[in-house]
C-alpha positions in Angstrom: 177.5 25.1 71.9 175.2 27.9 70.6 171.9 28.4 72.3 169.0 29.7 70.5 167.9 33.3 71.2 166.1 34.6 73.9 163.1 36.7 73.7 160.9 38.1 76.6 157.5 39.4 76.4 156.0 41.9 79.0 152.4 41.3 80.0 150.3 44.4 81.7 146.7 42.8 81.9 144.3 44.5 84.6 144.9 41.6 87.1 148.4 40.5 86.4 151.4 41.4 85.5 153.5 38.6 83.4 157.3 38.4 82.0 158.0 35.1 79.9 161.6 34.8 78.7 161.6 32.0 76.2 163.3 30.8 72.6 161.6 29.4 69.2 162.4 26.2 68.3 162.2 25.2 65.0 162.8 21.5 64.2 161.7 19.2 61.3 158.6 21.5 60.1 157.9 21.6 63.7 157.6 25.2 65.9 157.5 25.3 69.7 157.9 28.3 72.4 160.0 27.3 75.0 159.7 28.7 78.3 163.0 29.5 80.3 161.3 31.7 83.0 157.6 32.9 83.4 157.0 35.4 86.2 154.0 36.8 87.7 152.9 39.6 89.6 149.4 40.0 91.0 148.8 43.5 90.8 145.4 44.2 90.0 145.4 47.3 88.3 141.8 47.3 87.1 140.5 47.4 90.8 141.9 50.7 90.8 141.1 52.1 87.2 137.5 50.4 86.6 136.4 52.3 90.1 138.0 55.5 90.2 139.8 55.6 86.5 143.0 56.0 87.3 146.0 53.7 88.9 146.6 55.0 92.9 150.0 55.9 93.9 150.3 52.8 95.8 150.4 50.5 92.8 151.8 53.2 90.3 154.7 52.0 92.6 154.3 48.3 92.3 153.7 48.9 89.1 157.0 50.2 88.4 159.1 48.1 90.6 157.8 44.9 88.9 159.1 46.5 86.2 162.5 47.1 87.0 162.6 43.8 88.8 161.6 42.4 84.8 164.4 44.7 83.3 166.8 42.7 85.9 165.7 39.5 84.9 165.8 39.8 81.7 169.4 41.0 81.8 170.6 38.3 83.6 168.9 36.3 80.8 171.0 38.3 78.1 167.3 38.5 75.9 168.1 39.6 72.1 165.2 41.1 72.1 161.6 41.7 74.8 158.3 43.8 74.4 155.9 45.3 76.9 152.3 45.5 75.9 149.5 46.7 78.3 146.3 46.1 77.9 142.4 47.2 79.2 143.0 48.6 82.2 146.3 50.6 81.3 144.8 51.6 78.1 141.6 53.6 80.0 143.9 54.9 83.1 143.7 58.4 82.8 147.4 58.1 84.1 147.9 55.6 82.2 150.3 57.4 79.4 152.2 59.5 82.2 153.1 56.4 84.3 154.5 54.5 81.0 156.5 57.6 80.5 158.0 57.1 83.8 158.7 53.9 83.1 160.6 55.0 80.0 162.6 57.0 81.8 163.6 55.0 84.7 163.9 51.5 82.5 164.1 52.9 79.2 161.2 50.0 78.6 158.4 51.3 75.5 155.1 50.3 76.8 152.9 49.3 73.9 148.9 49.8 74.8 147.6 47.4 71.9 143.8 46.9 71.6 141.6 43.6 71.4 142.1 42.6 67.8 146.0 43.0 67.6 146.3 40.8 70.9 143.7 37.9 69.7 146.1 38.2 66.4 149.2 37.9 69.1 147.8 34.9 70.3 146.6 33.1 67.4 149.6 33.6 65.6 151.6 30.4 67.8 148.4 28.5 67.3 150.6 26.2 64.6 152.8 25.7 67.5 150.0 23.6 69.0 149.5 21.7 66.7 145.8 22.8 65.4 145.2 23.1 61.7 144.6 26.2 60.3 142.5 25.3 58.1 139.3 25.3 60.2 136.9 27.8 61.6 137.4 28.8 65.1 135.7 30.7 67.5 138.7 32.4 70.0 137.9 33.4 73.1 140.4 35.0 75.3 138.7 36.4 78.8 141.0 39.3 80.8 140.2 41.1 83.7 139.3 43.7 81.5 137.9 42.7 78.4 136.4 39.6 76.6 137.8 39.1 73.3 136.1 37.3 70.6 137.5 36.6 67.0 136.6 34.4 64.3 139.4 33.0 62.0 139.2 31.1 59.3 141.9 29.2 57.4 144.4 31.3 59.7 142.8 34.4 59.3 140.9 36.8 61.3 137.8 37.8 59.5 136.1 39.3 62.4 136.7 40.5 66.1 134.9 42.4 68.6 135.5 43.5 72.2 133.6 43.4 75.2 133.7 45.4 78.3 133.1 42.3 80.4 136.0 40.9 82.2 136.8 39.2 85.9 137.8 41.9 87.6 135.2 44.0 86.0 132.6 42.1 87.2 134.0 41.8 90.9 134.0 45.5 90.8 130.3 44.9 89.9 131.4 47.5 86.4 129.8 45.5 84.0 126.4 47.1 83.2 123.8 44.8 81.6 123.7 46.9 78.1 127.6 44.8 77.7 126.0 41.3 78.3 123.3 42.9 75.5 125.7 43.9 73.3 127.5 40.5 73.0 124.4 38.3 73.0 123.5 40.5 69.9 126.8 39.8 68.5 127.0 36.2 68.9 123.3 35.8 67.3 124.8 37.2 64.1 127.5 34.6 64.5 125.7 32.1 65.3 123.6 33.0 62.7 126.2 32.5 59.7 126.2 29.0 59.0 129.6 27.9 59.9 130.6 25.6 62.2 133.2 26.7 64.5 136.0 25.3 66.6 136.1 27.0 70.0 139.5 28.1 71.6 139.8 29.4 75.0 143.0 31.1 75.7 143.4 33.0 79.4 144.2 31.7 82.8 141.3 31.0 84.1 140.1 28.5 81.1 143.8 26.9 81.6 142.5 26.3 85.2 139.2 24.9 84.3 141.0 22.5 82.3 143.7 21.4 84.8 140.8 20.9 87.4 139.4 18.7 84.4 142.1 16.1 84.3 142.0 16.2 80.7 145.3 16.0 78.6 146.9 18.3 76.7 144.7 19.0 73.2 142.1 17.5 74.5 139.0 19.6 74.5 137.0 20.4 77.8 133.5 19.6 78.1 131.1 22.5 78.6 129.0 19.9 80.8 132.2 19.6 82.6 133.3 22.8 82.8 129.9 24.3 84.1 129.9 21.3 86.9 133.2 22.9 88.4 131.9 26.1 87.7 128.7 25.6 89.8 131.0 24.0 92.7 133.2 27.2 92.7 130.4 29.4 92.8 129.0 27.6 96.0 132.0 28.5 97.9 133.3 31.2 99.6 136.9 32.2 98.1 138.5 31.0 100.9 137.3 28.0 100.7 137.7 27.5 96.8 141.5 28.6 97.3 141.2 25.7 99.9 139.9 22.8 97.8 141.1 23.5 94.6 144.4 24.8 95.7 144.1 28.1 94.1 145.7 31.3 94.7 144.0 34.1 96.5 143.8 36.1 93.0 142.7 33.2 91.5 140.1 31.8 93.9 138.2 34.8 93.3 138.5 35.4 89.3 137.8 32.1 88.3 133.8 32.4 89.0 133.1 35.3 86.6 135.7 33.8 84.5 133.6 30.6 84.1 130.5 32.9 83.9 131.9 34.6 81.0 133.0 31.3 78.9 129.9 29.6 79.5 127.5 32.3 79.1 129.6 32.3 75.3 129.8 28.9 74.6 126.2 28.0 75.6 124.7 30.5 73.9 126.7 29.4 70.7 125.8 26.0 71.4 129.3 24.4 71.4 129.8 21.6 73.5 133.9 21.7 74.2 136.6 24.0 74.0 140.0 23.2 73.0 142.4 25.0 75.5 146.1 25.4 74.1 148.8 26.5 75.8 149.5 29.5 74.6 148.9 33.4 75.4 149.8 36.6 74.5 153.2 36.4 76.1 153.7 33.4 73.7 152.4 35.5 70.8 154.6 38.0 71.7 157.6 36.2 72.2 157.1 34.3 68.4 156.3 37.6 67.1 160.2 38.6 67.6 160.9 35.8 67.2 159.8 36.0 62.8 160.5 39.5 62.6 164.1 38.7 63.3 164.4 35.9 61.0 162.1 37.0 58.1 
């Protein structure tokens, strides 16, 4: 029997750290990621570089064993092909470049810093694989620890992006100045403003929580109402006791408030009333990515 290929995609966000090893599918019209393994590593690099700017020698270290443990892992996988793309907080390390040069030389893995609009582009482009038309307007909103993200596509294209400073861990570092929330509340009243009718997407892990706590199914959109109700129970506990209740994980007991601050504070000030919440991310995009350019 011959088995599809298998791609990996490398994930360096400022909280996590993620390796999916998956293959395309492509069967009657129909295209689908399939995950074989998804790893991830909670080390928070943007608590070091949003404070002091650069990553500490402790997780420099954790940093590049994680690494080697994804070059491992994705040997034993046999991958035709994997990418590593970092994003926010490696991008503004000021030791950013020198540690990806380590990592070169250690792993011989190329570390790609890529900025907001190439990974909402990443991200959209499986959005077929989920079985949304592309023939709508959407408003896509992918929240980091880092950055916010915010793109409008229409008919498959992106016709505008911006990003924000304003992320989770940001804002438990207490980084995000109030000029950022100014900035995007000016942005959105020009979108807002344009007389289309959007679609809103939420991609990230936090929104993928919100909706598993939801009950909803698959494609079905979340309620804002609903979504802000959780949101106000998280907020009322202690992390502890979120971690507790909702059976989260320590680094996700604590993200998930600003998280939920950041969504709503976007979706209520555009007025939309639900978010669609595929399942799909930028490891997803980057796995379909080399996925086309080998078969184009």
């Amino acid at each position: 029997m011959i088995f599809p290929d298998r791609y990996a995609a490398i994930d360096i966000g400022s909280n996590g750290m993620r390796l999916l090893i998956a293959k395309v599918i492509e069967k009657e019209g129909v295209t689908s990621v399939q995950k074989l393994s998804l790893v991830r590593v909670p080390i928070r690099l943007g608590e070091d570089v949003f404070t002091n700017g650069f990553i500490t020698d402790e997780k420099r270290e954790k940093f590049i064993k994680t690494i080697k443990a994804y070059k491992l892992l994705m040997d034993i996988y046999e991958v035709k092909d994997f990418r590593a793309v970092a994003t926010s907080a490696m991008r503004e390390a000021t030791n950013g470049n020198e540690i990806a040069q380590i990592i070169k030389k250690e792993t011989d893995i190329d570390i790609s810093l890529i900025d907001g609009k190439m990974e909402a582009d990443l991200i959209f482009s499986t959005i077929h694989t989920q079985n949304i038309s592309k023939s709508d307007s959407y408003l896509f909103i992918d929240v980091g620890g880092g950055s916010t993200e915010i793109t409008i596509f229409n008919k498959g294209k992106r016709v505008e992006s911006k990003s924000f400073k304003i992320g989770t861990v940001r804002l438990l570092q207490d980084k995000v100045d109030e000029s950022n929330w100014e900035e995007l509340d000016k942005w959105l009243d020009n979108v807002i403003n344009s007389d289309k009718d959007f679609i809103a997407i939420g991609t990230g892990g936090n929104i993928n929580r919100y909706f598993k706590l939801s009950g909803n199914l698959h494609l079905k959109p979340l309620k804002t109402d609903f979504m802000e109700t959780i949101y106000d129970d998280l907020k009322s506990l202690s992390t502890e006791k979120r971690a507790e209740k909702y059976r989260l994980r320590y680094d996700r007991a604590d993200v998930i408030v600003p998280a939920g601050k950041i969504y709503l504070t976007i979706l209520k000030k555009c007025g939309i009333k639900e978010v669609l919440v595929p399942k799909i991310g930028l490891s997803d995009g980057i796995v379909y990515y080399l996925y086309k350019r080998d078969n184009s």
